[in-house]
C-alpha positions in Angstrom: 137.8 155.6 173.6 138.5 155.0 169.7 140.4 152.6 168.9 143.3 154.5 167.4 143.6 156.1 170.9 144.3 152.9 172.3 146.9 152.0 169.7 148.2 155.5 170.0 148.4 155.1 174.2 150.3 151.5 173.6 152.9 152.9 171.5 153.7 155.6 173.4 154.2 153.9 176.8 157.0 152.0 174.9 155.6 148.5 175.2 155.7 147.2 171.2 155.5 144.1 172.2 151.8 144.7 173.3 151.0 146.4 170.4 152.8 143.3 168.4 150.5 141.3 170.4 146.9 143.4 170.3 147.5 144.0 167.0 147.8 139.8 166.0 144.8 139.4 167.6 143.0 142.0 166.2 144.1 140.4 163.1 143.1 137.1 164.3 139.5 137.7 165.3 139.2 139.5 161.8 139.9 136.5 160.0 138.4 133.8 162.3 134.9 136.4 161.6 135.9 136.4 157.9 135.9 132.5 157.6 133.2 132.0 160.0 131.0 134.5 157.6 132.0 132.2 154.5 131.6 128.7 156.2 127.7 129.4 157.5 127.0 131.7 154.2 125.7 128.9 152.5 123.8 126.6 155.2 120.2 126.3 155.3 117.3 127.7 153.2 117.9 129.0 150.0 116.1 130.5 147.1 115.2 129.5 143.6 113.6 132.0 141.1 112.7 134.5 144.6 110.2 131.4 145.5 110.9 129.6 149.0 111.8 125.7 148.6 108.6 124.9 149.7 108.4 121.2 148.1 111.4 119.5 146.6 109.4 118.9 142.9 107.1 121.9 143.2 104.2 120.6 141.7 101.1 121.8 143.0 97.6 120.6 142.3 94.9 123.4 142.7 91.8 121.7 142.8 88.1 123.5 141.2 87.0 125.6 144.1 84.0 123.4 146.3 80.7 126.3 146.2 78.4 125.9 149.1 76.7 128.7 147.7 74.1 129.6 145.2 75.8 131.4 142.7 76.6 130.2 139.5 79.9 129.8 138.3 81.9 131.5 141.3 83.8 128.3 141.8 85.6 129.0 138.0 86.0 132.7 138.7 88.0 131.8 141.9 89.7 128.6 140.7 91.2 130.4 137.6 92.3 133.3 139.6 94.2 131.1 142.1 96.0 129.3 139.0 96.7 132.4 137.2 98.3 133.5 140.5 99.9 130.8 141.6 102.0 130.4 137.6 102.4 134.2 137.9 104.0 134.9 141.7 106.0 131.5 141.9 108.2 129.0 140.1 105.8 125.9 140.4 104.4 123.8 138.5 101.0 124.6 138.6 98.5 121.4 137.6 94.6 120.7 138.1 94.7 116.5 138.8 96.3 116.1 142.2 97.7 112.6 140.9 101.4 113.7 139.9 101.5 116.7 142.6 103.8 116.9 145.7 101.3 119.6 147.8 97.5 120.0 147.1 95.5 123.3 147.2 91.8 122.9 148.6 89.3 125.4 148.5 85.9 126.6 149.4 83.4 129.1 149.0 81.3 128.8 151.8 79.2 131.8 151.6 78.3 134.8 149.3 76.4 137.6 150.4 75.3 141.0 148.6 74.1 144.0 150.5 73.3 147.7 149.9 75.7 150.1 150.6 74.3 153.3 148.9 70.3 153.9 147.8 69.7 156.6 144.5 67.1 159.1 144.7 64.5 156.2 143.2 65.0 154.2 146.8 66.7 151.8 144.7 69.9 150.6 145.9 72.8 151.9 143.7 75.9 150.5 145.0 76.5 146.9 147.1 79.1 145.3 148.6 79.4 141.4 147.9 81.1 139.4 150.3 82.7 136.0 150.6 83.9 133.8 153.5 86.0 130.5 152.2 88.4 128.3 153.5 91.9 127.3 152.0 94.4 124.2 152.7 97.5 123.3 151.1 98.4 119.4 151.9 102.1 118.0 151.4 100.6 114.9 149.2 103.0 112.3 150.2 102.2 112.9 154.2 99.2 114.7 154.5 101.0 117.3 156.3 98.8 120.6 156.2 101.5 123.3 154.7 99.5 126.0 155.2 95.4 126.7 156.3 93.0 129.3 156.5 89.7 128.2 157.7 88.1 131.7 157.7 88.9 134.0 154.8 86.9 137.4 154.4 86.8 139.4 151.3 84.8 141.9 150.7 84.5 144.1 147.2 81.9 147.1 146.1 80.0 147.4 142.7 77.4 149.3 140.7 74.7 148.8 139.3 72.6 151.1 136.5 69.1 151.8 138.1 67.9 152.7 134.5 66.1 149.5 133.5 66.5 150.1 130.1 70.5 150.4 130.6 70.5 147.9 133.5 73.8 146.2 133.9 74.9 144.6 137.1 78.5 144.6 137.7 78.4 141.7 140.3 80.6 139.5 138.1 83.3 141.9 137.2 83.4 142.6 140.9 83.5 139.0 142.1 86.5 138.4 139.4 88.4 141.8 140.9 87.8 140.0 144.2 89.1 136.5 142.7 92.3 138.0 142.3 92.8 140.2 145.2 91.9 137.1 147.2 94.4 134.6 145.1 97.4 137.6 145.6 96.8 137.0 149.0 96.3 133.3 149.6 99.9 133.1 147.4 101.1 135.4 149.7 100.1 133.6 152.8 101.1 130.5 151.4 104.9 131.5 150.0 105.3 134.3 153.6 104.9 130.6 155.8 107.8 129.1 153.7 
């Protein structure tokens, strides 16, 4: 039943004074909501710049990438992708010496692995997919608190490669840099979806 039926059904049966009554409360409860809704609007988490208050200075150290592995230069590829991400999705101060920080990123490439994936009419391998596994931390400085962890991230990308050894070209490092900043999108992510 609606309730303008009810308010119709008191009125007719000629009792105002419950309809004085239902009505006051009605416009009671409406009110009490009202300043309820204003009063615990603005407790508890809040939002700067569409980033989560995830440290009260927000300056975060992201150290050089550790490689375990034996490819040259992957640490750089991955380290400048995380910073590049980390200025561009968020309102932090990004720096690279932990010293004046309030969290710490730690990184590492544990392992790098290429394989074929498709073989040209030579036998020779024409497409491979290169594959990481890493592990990321971010520590609160001041406690040591671990604000976020990953110990086993995956990432996977495919690339070409010109079987004509006059026109050879491997496009291993423009596929490890694609995969740089997939992976930093979605370590910042992570790391901002916790908070």
């Amino acid at each position: 039943m609606s309730f303008q039926k009810i308010m119709l059904a008191i009125m007719r049966s000629g009792k105002s004074r419950t309809l004085k009554h239902c009505t006051g409360m009605l416009l009671s409860t409406v009110i009490l909501s009202l300043l309820a809704g204003i009063f615990t609007g603005g407790c508890g988490y809040h939002v700067e710049n569409g980033t989560p208050a995830l440290l009260p200075g927000k300056i975060v150290a992201i150290e050089s990438f550790q490689n375990q592995t034996a490819y040259y230069k992957i640490d750089q590829i991955f380290t400048r992708a995380m910073t590049n991400e980390m200025v561009r999705a968020t309102s932090y101060r990004v720096v690279s010496n932990p010293s004046g920080a309030d969290a710490v990123l730690q990184s590492t490439i544990r392992s790098l692995s290429s394989s074929p994936v498709t073989y040209s009419e030579s036998s020779f391998a024409s497409a491979f997919r290169v594959t990481i596994n890493a592990k990321v931390k971010l520590v609160e400085k001041s406690s040591g608190a671990v604000l976020y962890e990953n110990q086993d991230v995956l990432f996977s990308e495919q690339y070409v490669i010109n079987t004509d050894v006059e026109n050879f070209f491997s496009e291993m490092n423009p596929a490890l840099s694609r995969m740089a900043d997939d992976f930093a999108s979605t370590i910042v992510a992570a790391i901002l979806e916790a908070y």
